[in-house]
FIVEXVEX-214458 format. One line per field, with one value per atom (N, C-alpha, C): residue number from 1; x, y, z. Coordinates in steps of 0.02 Angstrom, whole numbers. Example, Ala and Ser with C-alpha at 12.3 -4.5 7.8 and 13.67 -1.06 7.14 Angstrom:
2
num	[1,1,1,2,2,2]
x	[660,615,660,642,684,645]
y	[-284,-225,-165,-112,-53,2]
z	[390,390,390,354,357,394]
// end
This chain:
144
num	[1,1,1,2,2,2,3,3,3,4,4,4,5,5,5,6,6,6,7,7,7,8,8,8,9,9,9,10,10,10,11,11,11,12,12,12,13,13,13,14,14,14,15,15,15,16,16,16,17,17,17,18,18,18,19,19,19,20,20,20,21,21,21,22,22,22,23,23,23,24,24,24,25,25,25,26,26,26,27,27,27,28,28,28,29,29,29,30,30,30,31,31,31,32,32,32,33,33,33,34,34,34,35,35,35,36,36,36,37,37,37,38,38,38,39,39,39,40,40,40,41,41,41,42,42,42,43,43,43,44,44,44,45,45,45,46,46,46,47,47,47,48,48,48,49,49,49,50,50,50,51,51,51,52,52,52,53,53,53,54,54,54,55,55,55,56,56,56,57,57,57,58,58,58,59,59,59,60,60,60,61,61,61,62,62,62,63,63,63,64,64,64,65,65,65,66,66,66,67,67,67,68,68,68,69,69,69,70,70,70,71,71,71,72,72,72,73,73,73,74,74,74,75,75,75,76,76,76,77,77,77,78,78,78,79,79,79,80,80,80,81,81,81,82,82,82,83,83,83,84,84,84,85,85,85,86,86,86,87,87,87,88,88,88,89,89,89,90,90,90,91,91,91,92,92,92,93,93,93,94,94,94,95,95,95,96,96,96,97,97,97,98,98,98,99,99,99,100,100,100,101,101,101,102,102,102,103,103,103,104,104,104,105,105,105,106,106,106,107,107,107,108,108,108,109,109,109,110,110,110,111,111,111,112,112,112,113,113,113,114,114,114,115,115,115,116,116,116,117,117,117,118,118,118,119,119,119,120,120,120,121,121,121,122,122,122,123,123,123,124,124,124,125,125,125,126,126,126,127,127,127,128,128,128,129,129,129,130,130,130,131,131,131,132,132,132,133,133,133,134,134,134,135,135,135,136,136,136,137,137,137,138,138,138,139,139,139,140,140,140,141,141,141,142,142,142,143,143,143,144,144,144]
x	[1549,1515,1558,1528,1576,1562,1633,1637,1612,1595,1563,1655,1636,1691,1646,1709,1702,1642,1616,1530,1503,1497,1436,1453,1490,1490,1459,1516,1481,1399,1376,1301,1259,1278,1240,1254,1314,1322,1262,1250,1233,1147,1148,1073,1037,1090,1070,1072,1104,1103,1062,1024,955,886,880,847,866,891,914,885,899,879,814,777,691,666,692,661,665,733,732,689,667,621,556,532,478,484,464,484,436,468,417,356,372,295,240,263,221,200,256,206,148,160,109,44,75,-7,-51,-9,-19,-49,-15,-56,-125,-149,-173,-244,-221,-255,-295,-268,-290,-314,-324,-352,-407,-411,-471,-506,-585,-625,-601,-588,-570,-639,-630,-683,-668,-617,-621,-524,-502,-444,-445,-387,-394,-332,-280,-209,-170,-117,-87,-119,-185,-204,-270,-293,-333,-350,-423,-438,-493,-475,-522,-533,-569,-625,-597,-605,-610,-646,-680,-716,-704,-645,-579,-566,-560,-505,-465,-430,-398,-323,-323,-272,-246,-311,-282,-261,-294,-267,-199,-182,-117,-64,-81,-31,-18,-67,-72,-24,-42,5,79,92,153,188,157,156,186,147,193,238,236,291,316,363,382,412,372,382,435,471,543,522,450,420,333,323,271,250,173,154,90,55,-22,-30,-80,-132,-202,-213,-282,-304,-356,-357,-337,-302,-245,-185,-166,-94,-76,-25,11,81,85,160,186,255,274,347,326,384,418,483,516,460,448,414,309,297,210,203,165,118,51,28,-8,-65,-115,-168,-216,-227,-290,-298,-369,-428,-476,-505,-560,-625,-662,-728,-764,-799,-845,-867,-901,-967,-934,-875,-831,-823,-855,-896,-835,-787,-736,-667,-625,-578,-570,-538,-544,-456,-456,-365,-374,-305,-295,-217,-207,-138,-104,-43,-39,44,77,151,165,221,255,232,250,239,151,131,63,53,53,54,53,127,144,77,66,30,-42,-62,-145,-116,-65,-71,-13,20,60,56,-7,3,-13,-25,-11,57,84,166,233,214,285,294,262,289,343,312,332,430,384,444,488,490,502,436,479,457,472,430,461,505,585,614,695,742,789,803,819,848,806,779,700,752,785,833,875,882,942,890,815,768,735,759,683,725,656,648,611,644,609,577,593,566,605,592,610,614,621,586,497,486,408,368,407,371,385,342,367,324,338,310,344,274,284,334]
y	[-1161,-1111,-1048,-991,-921,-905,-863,-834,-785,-745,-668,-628,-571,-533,-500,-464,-427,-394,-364,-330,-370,-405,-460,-490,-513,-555,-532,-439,-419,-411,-368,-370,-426,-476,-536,-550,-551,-557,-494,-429,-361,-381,-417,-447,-510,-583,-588,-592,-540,-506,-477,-453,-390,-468,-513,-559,-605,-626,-637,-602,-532,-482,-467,-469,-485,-522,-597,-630,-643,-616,-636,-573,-536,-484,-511,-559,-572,-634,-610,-651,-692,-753,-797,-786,-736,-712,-669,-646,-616,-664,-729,-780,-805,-824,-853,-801,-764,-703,-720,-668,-689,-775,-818,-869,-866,-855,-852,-819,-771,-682,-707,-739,-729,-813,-853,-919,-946,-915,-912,-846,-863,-804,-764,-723,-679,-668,-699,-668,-630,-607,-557,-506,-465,-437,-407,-378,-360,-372,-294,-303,-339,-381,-429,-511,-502,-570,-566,-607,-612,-676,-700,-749,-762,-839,-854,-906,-930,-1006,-1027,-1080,-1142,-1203,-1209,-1286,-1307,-1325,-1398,-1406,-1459,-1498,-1453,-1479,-1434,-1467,-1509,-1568,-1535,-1530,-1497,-1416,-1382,-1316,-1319,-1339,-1345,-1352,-1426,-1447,-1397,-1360,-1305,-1275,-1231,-1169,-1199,-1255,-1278,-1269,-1283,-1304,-1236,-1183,-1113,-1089,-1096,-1079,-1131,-1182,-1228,-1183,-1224,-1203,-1200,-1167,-1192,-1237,-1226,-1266,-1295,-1346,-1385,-1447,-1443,-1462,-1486,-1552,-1562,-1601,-1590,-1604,-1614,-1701,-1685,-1666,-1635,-1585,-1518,-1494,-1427,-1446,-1382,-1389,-1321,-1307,-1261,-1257,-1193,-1187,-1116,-1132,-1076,-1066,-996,-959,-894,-884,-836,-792,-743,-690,-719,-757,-787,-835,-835,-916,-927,-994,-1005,-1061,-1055,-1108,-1150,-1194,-1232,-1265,-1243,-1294,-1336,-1405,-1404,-1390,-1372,-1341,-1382,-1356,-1404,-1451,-1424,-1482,-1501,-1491,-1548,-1513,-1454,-1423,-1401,-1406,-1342,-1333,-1256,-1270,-1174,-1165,-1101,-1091,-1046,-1010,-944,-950,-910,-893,-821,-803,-755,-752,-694,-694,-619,-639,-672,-705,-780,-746,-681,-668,-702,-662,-665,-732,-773,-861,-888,-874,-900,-877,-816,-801,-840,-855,-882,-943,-976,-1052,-1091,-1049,-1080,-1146,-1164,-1235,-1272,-1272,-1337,-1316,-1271,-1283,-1275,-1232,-1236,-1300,-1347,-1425,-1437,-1433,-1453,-1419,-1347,-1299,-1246,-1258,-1212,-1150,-1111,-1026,-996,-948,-879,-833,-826,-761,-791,-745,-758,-778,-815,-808,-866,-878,-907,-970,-992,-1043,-1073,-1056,-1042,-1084,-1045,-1071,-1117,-1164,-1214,-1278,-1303,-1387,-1422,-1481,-1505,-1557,-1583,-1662,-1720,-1767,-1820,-1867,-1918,-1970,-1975,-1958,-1960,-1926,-1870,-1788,-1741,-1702,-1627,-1641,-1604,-1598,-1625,-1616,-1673,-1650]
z	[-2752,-2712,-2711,-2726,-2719,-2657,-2637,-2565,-2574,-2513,-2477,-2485,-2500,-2503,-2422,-2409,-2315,-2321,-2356,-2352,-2327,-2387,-2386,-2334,-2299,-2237,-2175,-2176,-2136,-2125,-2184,-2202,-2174,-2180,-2155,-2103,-2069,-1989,-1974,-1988,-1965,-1948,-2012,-2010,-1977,-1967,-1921,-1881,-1825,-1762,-1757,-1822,-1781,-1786,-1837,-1826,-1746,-1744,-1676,-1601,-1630,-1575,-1562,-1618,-1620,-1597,-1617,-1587,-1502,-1480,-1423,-1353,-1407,-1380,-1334,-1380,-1343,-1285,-1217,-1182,-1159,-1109,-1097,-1066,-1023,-981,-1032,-1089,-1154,-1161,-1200,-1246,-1200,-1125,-1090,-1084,-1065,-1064,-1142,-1187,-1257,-1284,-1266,-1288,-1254,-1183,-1153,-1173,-1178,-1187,-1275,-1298,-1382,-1394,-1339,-1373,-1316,-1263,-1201,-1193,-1167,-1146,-1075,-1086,-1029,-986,-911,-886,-820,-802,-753,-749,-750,-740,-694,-650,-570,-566,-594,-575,-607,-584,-622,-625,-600,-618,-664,-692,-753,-756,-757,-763,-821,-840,-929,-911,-964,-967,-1024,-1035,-1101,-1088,-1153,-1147,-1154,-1152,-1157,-1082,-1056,-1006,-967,-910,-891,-908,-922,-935,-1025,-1083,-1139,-1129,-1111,-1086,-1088,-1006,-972,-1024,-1060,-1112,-1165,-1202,-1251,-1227,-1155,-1124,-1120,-1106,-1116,-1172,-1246,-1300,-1332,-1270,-1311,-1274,-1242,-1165,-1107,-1135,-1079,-1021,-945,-897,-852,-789,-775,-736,-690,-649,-655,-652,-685,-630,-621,-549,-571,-565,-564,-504,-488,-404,-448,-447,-471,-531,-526,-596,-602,-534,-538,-556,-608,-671,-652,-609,-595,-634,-673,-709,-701,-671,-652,-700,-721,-774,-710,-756,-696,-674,-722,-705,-683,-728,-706,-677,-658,-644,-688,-686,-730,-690,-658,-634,-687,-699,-737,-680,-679,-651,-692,-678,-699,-652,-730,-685,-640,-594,-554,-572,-638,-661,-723,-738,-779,-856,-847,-930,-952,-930,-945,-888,-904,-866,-843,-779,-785,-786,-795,-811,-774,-708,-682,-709,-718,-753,-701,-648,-637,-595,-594,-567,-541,-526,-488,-411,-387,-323,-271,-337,-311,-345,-371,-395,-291,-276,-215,-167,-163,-112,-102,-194,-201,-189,-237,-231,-178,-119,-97,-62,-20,4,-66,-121,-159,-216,-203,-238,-190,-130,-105,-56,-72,-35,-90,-152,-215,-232,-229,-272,-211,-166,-119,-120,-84,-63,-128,-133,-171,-135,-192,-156,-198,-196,-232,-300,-342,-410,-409,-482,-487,-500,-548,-555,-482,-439,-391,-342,-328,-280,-283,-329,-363,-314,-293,-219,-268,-298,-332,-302,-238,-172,-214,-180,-178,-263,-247,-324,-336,-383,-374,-353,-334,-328,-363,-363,-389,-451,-509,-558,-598,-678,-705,-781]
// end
């Protein structure tokens, strides 16, 4: 195998640092919107929350959104799948009449405010360093 003379080493360290740096551009609350935004029907926006449909489950949804963005915090009640990323939150419901699932997307703040009696038993309160604040309960609680 031939060695890199100092260019070439450098050159390639130079390069992948800017690959590196790209990728770490896109962050988790993008990919979740983004997965979101480009594989469900959007049916209403209003600020930072946005809500879509799918005729899948609320159970395949959930898993999908995982699938592109594992959560720091992850919660099901039922057929509610609450996942909370630093900056979003993420609701699946299933639909009433079973047809489907709806997706509510919107900042962790306002996550707490809509969904707080079914996550802060779970995850605490919102407020302080999103890592720092997480209540996960007992054995056999919390999320999954």
């Amino acid at each position: 195998m031939r060695r890199l003379n100092g260019r070439a080493t450098v050159a390639m360290a130079t390069v992948l640092t800017a690959v590196l740096a790209l990728t770490a551009c896109s962050s988790t609350e993008e990919k979740v919107r983004d997965h979101i935004s480009e594989n469900y029907e959007l049916v209403n926006e209003s600020g930072s929350l946005a809500e879509y449909r799918s005729d899948d489950d609320a159970a395949r949804v959930a898993s999908a959104i995982r699938a592109a963005a594992s959560p720091g915090r992850d919660h099901t009640d039922l057929d509610d799948h609450y996942l909370g990323y630093e900056k979003v939150m993420v609701h699946v419901q299933q639909e009433p009449a079973g047809s489907g699932s709806q997706i509510e997307v919107t900042d962790a703040k306002d996550g707490y405010d809509r969904w707080g009696p079914a996550i802060i038993p779970i995850w605490g309160t919102y407020g302080g360093s999103y890592r720092s604040s997480f209540s996960g309960g007992g054995s056999g609680s919390g999320g999954k």
